[in-house]
N, C-alpha and C positions, 0 to 999 in steps of 0.2 A: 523286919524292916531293914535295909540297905543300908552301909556305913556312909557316912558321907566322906565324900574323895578329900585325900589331904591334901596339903597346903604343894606337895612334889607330883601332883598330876592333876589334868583338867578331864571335865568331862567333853567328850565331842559329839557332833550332831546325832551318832546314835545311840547315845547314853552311854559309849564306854569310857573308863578310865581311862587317859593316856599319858604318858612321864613330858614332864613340859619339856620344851625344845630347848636344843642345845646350841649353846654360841657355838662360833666358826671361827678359828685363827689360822689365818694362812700363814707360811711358815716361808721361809728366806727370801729368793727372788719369785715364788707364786702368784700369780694373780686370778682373781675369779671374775669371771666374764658373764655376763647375760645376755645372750642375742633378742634382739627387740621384735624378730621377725621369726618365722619359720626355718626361712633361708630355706629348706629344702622344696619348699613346695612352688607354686606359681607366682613370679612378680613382673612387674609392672614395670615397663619405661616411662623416660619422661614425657614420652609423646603421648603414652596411653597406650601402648599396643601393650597384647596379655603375652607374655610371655609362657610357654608350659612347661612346669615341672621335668618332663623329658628332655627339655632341649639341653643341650652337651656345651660345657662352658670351659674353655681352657683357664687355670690358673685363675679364678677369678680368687681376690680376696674380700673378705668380709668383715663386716663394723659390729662391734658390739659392745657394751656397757659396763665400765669397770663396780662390781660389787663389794671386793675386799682386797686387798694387798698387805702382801707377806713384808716384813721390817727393814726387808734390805731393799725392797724397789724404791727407785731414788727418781722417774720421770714421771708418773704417774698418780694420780690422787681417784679416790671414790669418786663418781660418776663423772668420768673423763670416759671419751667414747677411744674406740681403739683400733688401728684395723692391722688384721693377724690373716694366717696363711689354715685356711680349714683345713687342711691335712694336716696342720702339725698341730694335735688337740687332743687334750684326754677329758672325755665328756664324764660327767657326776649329777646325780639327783639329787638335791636336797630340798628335804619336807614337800618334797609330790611335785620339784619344778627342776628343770635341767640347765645346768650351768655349765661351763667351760672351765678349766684349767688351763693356765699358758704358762710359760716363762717370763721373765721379763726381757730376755734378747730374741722371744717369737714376737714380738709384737713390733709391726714395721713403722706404727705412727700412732700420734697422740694428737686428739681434738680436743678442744678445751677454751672455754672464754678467759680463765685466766693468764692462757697463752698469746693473746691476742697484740701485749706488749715488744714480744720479742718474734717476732711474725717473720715469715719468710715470704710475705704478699700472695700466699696461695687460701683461698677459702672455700670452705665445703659448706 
């Protein structure tokens, strides 16, 4: 007869033990990002025209979803959206999904409804 798994690991879909998951603390000016899209693959204008995956885009920058921030970023709060330079990016997997790494001086702008008070009359 099989022990039953303790209280320090779960079973998963195919009956194995596995160590439960571990918290995430980002450390100084770190922030962890989650892109909400592909980004690499095929998008869409506003018109509707398909755009393809090959086509070549100068400097374009990209948005994406703040998940965690390290103790010293001082503009930025959990799910504030953000837009940052894809080249400058250290990509990480965590628990089977891919995140981002940035600094807090990569990142060129912060969206946010709680921003909305001290506004520079630009809206996305």
């Amino acid at each position: 007869m099989p022990e039953p798994a303790s209280a320090a690991s779960q079973i998963d879909d195919n009956g194995r033990s596995s160590p439960d998951k571990l918290a995430i603390k980002m450390l100084n000016d770190r922030v962890l990002v989650s892109t909400a899209t592909g980004g690499e693959g095929e998008r869409k204008s506003s018109g509707g025209i398909l755009i393809p995956a090959t086509a070549q885009m100068s400097k374009r920058l990209a948005w994406a979803e703040v998940v965690a921030v390290g103790p010293n970023v001082r503009a930025m709060q959990v799910g504030d959206r953000v837009l940052f330079n894809p080249e400058d990016r250290y990509e990480v997997e965590v628990r089977g999904e891919d995140y981002i790494i940035l600094r807090e001086r990569d990142v060129h702008a912060v969206a946010a409804s709680r921003l909305g008070e001290a506004s520079t009359g630009l809206y996305l």
